[in-house]
KOLTOR-70859 format. One record per residue (C-alpha): residue in one letter; x, y, z; residue number from 1. Coordinates in nm, 3 decimals, decimal comma, padded with zeros to 5 digits. Last residue first. Layout:
(a; (X; Y; Z); NUM)
...
# end
This chain:
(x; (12,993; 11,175; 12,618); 399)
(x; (13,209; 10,983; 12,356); 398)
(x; (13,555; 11,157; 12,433); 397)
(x; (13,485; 11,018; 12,809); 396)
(x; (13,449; 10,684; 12,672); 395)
(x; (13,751; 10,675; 12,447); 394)
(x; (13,997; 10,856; 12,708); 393)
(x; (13,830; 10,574; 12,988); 392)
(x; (13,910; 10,282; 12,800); 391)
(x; (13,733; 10,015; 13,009); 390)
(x; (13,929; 09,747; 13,135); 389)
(x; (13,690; 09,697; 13,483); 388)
(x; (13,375; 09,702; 13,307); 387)
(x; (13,467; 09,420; 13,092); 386)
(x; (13,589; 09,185; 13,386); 385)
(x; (13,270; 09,296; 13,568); 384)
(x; (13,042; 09,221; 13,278); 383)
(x; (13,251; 08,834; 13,202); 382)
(x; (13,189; 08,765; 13,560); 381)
(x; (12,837; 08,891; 13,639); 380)
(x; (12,682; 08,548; 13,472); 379)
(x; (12,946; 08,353; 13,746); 378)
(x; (12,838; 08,579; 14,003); 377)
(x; (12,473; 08,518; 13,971); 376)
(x; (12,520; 08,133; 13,901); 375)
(x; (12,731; 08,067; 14,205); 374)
(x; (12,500; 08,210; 14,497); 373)
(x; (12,211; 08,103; 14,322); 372)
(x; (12,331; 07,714; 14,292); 371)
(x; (12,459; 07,756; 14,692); 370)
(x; (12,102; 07,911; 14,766); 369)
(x; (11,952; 07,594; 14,549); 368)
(x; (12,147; 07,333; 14,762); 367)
(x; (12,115; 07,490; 15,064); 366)
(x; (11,699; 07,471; 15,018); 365)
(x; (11,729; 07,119; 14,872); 364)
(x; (11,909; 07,026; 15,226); 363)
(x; (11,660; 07,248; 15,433); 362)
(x; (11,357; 07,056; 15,254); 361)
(x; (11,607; 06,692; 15,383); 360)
(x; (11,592; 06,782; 15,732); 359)
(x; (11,220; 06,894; 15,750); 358)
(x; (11,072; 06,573; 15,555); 357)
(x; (11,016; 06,503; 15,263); 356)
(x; (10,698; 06,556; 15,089); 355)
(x; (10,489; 06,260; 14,987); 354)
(x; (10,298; 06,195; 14,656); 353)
(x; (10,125; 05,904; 14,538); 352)
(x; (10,102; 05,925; 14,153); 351)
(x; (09,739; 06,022; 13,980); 350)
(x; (09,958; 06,313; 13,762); 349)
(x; (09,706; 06,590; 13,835); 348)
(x; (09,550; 06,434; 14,139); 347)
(x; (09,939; 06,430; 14,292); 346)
(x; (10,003; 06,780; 14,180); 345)
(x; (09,674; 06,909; 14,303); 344)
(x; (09,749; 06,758; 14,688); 343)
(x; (10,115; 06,887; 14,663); 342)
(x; (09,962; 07,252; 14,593); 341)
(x; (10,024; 07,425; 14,869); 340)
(x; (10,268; 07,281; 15,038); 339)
(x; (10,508; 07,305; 14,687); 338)
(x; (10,413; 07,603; 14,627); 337)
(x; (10,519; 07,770; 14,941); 336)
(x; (10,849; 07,560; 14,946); 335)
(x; (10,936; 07,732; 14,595); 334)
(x; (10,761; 08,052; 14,654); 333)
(x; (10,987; 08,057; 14,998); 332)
(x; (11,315; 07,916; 14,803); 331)
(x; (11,276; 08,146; 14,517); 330)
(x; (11,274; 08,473; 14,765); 329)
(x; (11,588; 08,350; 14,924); 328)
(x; (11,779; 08,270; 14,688); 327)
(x; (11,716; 08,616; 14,495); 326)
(x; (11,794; 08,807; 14,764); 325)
(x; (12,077; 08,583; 14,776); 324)
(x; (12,231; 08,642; 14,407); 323)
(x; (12,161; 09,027; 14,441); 322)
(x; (12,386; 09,077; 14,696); 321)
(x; (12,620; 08,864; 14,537); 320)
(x; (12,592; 09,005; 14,199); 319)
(x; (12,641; 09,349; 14,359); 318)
(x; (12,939; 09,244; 14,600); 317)
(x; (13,068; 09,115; 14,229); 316)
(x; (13,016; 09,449; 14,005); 315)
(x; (13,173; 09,631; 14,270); 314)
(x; (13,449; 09,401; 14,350); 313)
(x; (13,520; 09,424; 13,938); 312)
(x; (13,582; 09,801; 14,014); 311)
(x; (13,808; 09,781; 14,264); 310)
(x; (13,985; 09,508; 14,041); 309)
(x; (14,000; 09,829; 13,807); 308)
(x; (14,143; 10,064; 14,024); 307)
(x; (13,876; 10,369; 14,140); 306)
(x; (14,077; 10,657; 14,120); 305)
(x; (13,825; 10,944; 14,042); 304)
(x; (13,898; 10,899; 13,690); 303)
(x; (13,833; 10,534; 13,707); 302)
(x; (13,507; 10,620; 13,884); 301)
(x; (13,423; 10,858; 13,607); 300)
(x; (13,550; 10,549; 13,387); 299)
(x; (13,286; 10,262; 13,583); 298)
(x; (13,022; 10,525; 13,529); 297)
(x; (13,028; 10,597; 13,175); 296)
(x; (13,025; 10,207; 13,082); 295)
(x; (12,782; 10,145; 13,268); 294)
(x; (12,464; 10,102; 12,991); 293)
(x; (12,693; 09,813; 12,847); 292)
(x; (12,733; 09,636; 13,206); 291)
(x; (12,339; 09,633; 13,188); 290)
(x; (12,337; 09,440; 12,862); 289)
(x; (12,599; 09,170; 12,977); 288)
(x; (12,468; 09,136; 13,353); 287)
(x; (12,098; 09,107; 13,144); 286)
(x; (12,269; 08,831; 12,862); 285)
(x; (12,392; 08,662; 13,169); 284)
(x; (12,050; 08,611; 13,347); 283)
(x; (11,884; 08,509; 13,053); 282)
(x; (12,112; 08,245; 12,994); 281)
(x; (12,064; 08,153; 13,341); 280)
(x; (11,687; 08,201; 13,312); 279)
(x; (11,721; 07,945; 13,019); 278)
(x; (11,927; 07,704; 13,178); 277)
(x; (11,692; 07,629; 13,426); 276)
(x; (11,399; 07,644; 13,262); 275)
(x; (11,562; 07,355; 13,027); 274)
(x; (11,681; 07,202; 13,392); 273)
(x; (11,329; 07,234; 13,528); 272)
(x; (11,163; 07,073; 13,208); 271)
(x; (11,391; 06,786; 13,186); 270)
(x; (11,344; 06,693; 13,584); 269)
(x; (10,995; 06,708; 13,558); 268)
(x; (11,028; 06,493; 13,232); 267)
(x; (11,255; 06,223; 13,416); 266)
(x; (11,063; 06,238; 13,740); 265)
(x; (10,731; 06,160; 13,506); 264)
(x; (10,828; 05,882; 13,367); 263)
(x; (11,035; 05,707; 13,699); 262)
(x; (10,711; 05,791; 13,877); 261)
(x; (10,494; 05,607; 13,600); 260)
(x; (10,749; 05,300; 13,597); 259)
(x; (10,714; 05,273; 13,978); 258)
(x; (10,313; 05,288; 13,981); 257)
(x; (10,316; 05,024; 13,674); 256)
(x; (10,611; 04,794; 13,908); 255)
(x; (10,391; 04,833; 14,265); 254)
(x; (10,126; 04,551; 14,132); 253)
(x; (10,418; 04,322; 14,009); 252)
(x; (10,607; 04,408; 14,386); 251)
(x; (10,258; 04,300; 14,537); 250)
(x; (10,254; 03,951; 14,291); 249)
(x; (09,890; 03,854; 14,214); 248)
(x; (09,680; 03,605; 14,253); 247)
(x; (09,333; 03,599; 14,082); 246)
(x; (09,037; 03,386; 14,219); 245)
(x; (08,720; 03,186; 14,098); 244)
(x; (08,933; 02,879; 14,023); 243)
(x; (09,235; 02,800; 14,255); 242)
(x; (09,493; 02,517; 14,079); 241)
(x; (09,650; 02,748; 13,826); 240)
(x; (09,621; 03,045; 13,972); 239)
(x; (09,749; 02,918; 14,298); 238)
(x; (10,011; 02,741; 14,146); 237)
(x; (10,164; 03,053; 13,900); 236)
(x; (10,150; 03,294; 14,207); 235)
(x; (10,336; 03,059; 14,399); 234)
(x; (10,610; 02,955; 14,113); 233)
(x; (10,607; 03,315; 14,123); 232)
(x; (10,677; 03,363; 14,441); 231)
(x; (10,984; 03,157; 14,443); 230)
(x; (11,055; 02,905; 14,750); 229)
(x; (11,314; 02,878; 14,987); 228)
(x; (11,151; 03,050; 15,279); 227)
(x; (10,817; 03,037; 15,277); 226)
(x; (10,590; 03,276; 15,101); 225)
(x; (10,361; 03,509; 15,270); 224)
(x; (09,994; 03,575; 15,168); 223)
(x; (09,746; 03,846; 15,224); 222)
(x; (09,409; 03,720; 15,081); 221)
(x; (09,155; 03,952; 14,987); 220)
(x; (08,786; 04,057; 15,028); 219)
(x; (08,713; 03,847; 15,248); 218)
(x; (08,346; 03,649; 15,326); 217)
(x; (08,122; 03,452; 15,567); 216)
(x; (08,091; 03,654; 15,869); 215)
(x; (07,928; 03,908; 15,689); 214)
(x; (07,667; 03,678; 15,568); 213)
(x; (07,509; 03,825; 15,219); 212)
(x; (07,240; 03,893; 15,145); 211)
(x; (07,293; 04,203; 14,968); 210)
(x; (07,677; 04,265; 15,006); 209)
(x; (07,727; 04,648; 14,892); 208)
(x; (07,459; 04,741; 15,188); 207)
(x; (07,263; 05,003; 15,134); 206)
(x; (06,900; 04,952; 15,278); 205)
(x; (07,044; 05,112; 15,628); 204)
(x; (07,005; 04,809; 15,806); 203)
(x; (07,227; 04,657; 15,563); 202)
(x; (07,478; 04,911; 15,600); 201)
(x; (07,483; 04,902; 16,004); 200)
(x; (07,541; 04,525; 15,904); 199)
(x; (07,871; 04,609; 15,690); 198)
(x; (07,981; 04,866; 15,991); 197)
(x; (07,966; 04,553; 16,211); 196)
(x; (08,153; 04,342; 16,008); 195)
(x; (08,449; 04,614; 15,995); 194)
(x; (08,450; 04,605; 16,338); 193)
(x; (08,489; 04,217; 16,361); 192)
(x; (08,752; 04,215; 16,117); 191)
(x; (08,973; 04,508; 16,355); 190)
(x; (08,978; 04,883; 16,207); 189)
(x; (09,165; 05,065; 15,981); 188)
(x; (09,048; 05,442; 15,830); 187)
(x; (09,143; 05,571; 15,486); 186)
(x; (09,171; 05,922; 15,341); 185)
(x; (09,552; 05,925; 15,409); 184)
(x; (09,554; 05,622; 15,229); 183)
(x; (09,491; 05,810; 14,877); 182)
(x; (09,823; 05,873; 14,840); 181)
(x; (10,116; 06,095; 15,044); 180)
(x; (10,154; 05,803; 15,326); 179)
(x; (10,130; 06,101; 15,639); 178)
(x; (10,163; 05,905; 15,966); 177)
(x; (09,867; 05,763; 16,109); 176)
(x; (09,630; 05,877; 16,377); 175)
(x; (09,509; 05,685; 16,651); 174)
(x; (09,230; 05,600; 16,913); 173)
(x; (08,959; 05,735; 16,670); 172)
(x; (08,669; 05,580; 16,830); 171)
(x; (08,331; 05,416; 16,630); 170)
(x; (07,957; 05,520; 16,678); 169)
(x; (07,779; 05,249; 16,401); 168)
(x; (07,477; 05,400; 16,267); 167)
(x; (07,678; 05,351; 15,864); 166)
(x; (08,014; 05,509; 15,980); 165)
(x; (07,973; 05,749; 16,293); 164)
(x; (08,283; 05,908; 16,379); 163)
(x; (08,411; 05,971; 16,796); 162)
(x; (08,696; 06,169; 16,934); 161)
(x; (08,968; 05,985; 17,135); 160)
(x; (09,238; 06,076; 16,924); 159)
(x; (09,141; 06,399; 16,704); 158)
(x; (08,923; 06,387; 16,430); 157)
(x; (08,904; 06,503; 16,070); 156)
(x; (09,104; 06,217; 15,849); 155)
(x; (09,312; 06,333; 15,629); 154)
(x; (09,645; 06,195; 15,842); 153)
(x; (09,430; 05,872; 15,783); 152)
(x; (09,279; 05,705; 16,109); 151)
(x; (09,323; 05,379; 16,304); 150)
(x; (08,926; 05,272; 16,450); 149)
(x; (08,813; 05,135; 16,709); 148)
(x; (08,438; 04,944; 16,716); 147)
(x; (08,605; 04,658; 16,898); 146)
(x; (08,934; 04,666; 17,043); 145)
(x; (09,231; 04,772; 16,826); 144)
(x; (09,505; 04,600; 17,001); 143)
(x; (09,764; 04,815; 17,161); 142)
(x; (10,090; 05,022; 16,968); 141)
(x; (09,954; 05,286; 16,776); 140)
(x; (10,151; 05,531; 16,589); 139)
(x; (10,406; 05,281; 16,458); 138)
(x; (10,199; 04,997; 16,493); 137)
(x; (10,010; 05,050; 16,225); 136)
(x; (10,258; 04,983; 15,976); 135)
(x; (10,322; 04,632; 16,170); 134)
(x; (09,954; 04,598; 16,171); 133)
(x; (09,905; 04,656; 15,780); 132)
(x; (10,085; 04,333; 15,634); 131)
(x; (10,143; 04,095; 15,959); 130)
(x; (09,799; 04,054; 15,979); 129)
(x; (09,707; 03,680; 16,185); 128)
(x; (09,530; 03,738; 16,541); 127)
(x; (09,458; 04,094; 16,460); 126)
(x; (09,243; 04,055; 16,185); 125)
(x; (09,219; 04,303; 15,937); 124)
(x; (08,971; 04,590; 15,756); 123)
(x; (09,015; 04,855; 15,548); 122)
(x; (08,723; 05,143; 15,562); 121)
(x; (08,783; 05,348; 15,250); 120)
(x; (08,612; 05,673; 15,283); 119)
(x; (08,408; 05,896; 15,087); 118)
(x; (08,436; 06,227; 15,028); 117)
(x; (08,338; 06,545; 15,240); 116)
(x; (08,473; 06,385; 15,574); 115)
(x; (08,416; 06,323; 15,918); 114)
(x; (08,030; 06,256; 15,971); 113)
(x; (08,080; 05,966; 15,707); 112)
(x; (07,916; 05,912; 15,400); 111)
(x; (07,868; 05,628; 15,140); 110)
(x; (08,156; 05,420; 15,303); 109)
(x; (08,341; 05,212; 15,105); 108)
(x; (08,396; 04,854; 15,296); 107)
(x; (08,734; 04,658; 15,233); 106)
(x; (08,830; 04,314; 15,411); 105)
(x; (09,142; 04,154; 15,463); 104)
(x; (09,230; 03,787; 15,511); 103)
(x; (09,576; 03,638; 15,645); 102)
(x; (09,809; 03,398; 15,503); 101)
(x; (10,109; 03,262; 15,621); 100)
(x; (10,412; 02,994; 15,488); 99)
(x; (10,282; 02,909; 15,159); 98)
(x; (10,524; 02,728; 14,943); 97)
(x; (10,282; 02,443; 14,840); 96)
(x; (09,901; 02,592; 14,894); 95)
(x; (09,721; 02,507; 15,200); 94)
(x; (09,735; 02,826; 15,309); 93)
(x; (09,505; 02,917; 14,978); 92)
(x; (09,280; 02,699; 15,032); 91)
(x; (09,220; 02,765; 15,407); 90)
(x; (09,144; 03,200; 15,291); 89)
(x; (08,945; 03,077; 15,043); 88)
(x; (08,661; 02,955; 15,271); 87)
(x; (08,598; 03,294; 15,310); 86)
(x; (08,394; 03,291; 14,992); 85)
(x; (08,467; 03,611; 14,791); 84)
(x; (08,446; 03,981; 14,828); 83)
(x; (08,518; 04,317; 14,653); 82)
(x; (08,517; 04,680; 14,735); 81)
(x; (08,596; 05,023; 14,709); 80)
(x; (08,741; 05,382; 14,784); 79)
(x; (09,114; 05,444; 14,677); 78)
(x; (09,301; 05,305; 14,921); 77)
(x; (09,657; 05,328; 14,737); 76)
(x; (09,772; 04,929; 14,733); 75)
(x; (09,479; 04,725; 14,725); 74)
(x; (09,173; 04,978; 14,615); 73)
(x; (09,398; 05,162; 14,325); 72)
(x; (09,578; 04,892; 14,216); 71)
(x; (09,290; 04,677; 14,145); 70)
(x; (09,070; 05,003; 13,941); 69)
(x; (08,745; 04,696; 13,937); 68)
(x; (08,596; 04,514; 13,717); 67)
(x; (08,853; 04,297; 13,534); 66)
(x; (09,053; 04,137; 13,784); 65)
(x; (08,813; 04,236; 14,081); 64)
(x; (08,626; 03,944; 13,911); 63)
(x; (08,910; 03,712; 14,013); 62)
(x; (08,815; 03,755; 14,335); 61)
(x; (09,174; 03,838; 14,512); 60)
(x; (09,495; 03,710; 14,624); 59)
(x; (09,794; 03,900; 14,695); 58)
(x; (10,117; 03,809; 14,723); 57)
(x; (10,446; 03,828; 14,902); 56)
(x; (10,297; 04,081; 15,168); 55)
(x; (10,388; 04,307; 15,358); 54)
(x; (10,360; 04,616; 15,149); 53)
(x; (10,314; 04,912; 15,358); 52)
(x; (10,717; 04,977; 15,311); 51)
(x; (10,611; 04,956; 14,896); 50)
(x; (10,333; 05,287; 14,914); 49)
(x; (10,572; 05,454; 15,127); 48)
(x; (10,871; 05,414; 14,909); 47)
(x; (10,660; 05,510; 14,601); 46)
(x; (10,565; 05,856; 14,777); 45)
(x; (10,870; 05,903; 14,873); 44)
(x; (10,972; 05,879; 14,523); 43)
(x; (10,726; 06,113; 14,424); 42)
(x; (10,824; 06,341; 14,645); 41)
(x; (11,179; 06,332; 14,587); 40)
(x; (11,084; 06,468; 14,251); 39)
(x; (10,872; 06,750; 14,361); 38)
(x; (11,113; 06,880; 14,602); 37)
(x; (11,416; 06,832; 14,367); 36)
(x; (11,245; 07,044; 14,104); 35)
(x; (11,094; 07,279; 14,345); 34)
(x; (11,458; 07,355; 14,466); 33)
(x; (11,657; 07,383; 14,151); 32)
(x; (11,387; 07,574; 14,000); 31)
(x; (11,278; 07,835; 14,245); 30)
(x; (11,683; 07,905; 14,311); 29)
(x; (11,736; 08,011; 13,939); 28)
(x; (11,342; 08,184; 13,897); 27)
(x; (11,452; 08,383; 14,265); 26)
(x; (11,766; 08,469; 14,037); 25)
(x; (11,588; 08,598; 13,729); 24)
(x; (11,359; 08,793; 13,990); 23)
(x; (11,645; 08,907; 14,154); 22)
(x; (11,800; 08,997; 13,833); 21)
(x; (11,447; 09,217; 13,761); 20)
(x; (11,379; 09,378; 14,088); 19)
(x; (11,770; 09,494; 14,109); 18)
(x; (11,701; 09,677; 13,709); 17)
(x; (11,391; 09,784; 13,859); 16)
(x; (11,559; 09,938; 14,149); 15)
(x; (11,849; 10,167; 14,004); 14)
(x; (11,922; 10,385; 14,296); 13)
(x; (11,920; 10,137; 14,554); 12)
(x; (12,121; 09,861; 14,368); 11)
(x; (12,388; 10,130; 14,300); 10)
(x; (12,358; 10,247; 14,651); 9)
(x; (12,405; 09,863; 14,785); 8)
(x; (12,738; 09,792; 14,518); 7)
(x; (12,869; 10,177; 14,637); 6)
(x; (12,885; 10,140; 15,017); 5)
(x; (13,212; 09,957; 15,048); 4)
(x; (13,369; 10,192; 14,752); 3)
(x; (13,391; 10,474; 15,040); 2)
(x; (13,519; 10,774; 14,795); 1)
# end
């Protein structure tokens, strides 16, 4: 009797009860690896969303206070706009503790030959941004000349291929690096660019600035504190002192974002573990029933000479087989999952989401097949110890 080959015939012959502890395994594995996936995302996604966040403060109409998602158009690109007097942008530098300030401008387009929603067109000035150039610069080294444009990861294009915002034929010379919020939607251009588009708008009969001068406003102020001073001592003077604009701390702006990830990692993480524990409960309670229904064969294989930790090898090879079948399969739904429905999980909870990277996926996949590999053996333990001290006069007698 070749015992080797028994734990892979046993899980042959009986094949739904091998479908259903995989399956309890796969849930084991699924859990511990989608839960860390999803988690980490979020907090990539945060990390992200701070890194692009040069900036001490932020200055803004103070309309955009009360009228507009804030948050959502500063730090996530969600599609809008604002503007005030440019003449803001000298005020503010003038400010005690004010070391640089540069001026943005935002511009949502209506529709763009690229995309099926709209697009937030963000732009700088080269000669002072030290906020979104450096962040830039990572995929795209050179100046943006006139009428070129930084893309979004979502962004359909190619470098070098052309998009038409508002009449105006602009050039994709770059693509940027995934951001997991609404920024991958977004395109960056130069001030002068973003003027331009503005005017194709007017010409258009839709232009958000009636009329306007484009070379006359901003929609915010990036702003740097010196050295030595406290930014909110900053915050508090140009607020006091400014009228007709709102400052605003970028790490106060980040905090509500932060808080809501930290919420919703906590009950993500509660949920998996309860799951968790429940499938391993399950899992037991199955090694515990099945072992039951065995009894008969572990003492004909007694009979036959079998020695009992023989036996409890049996029950363990087939736990471990079992175990990383299991693994396996609830990695791949896991991962599968995961890519396919990032993009509905960060709508559903309206948090920026970003999914590691290669490296650390194959970390939280060794985690979960090292989880799986312990858990199915572990619930097999108290069955196989059972199994292997059965009374084979009493059994036999039974049958």
């Amino acid at each position: 009797m070749d015992l080797r080959k028994l734990p892979a015939n046993n899980l042959k012959r009986n094949a739904g009860r091998t479908v259903l502890l995989v399956v309890l395994v796969a849930l084991l594995s699924f859990m511990v690896f989608g839960g860390s996936v999803v988690v980490t995302s979020l907090q990539n996604g945060l990390s992200s969303l701070e890194a692009r966040l040069g900036a001490d403060i932020i200055v803004v109409p103070r309309t955009a206070k009360s009228t507009t998602d804030l948050e959502s158009i500063v730090l996530e690109g969600t599609p809008g706009y604002f503007y005030m007097d440019d003449a803001i942008v000298d005020k503010v530098a003038a400010r005690n503790g004010v070391e640089r300030v540069s001026p943005q401008y935002y511009l949502a387009t209506v529709k763009a030959g690229c995309c099926s929603m709209p697009v937030q067109v963000v732009g700088i000035d080269p000669e002072t941004d030290f906020s979104i150039e450096p962040w830039i610069a990572r995929s795209y080294s050179r100046d943006l000349g006139i009428h070129d444009i930084v893309a979004g990861c979502n962004i359909t294009g190619a470098p070098g291929s052309k998009i038409l915002f508002y009449g105006v034929e602009c050039t994709i010379v770059s693509k940027l690096d995934e951001t997991g919020t609404s920024l991958d939607n977004a395109v960056f251009c130069s001030s002068d660019t973003l003027k331009d588009l503005i005017r194709g708008s007017q010409k258009q009969g839709i232009s958000v600035l009636a009329d306007n001068d484009p070379d006359s406003i901003v929609s915010t102020v990036q702003v740097k504190v010196a050295d030595g001073h406290n930014v909110s001592d900053v915050v508090d003077d140009i607020n006091l002192h400014m009228r007709d604009v709102w400052a605003v701390q970028s790490r106060a702006m980040t905090s509500g974002v932060a808080d809501s990830i930290a919420g919703a990692s906590t009950v993500i993480g509660v949920l998996f573990a309860s799951l968790w524990v429940l499938a391993a409960v399950v899992l037991v309670v199955a090694f515990t029933m099945m072992g039951k229904q065995r009894r008969r064969e572990f003492a004909v294989l007694r009979v036959l000479g079998a020695s009992r930790r023989a036996l409890s090898g049996v029950v363990v090879k087939e736990s471990l087989i079992v175990s990383a079948m299991g693994a396996l399969l609830g990695v791949i739904v896991a991962a599968g999952a995961v890519h396919a429905f990032g993009g509905t999980i960060e709508s559903a909870l309206g948090l920026p989401f970003l999914i590691p990277e290669v490296g650390q996926l194959a970390v939280f996949a060794l985690l979960a097949f090292v989880v799986a590999m312990i858990a199915g053996p572990a619930a097999s333990a108290t069955s196989a110890m059972r199994l292997s001290r059965v009374d084979i006069g009493q059994i036999l007698r039974e049958e």
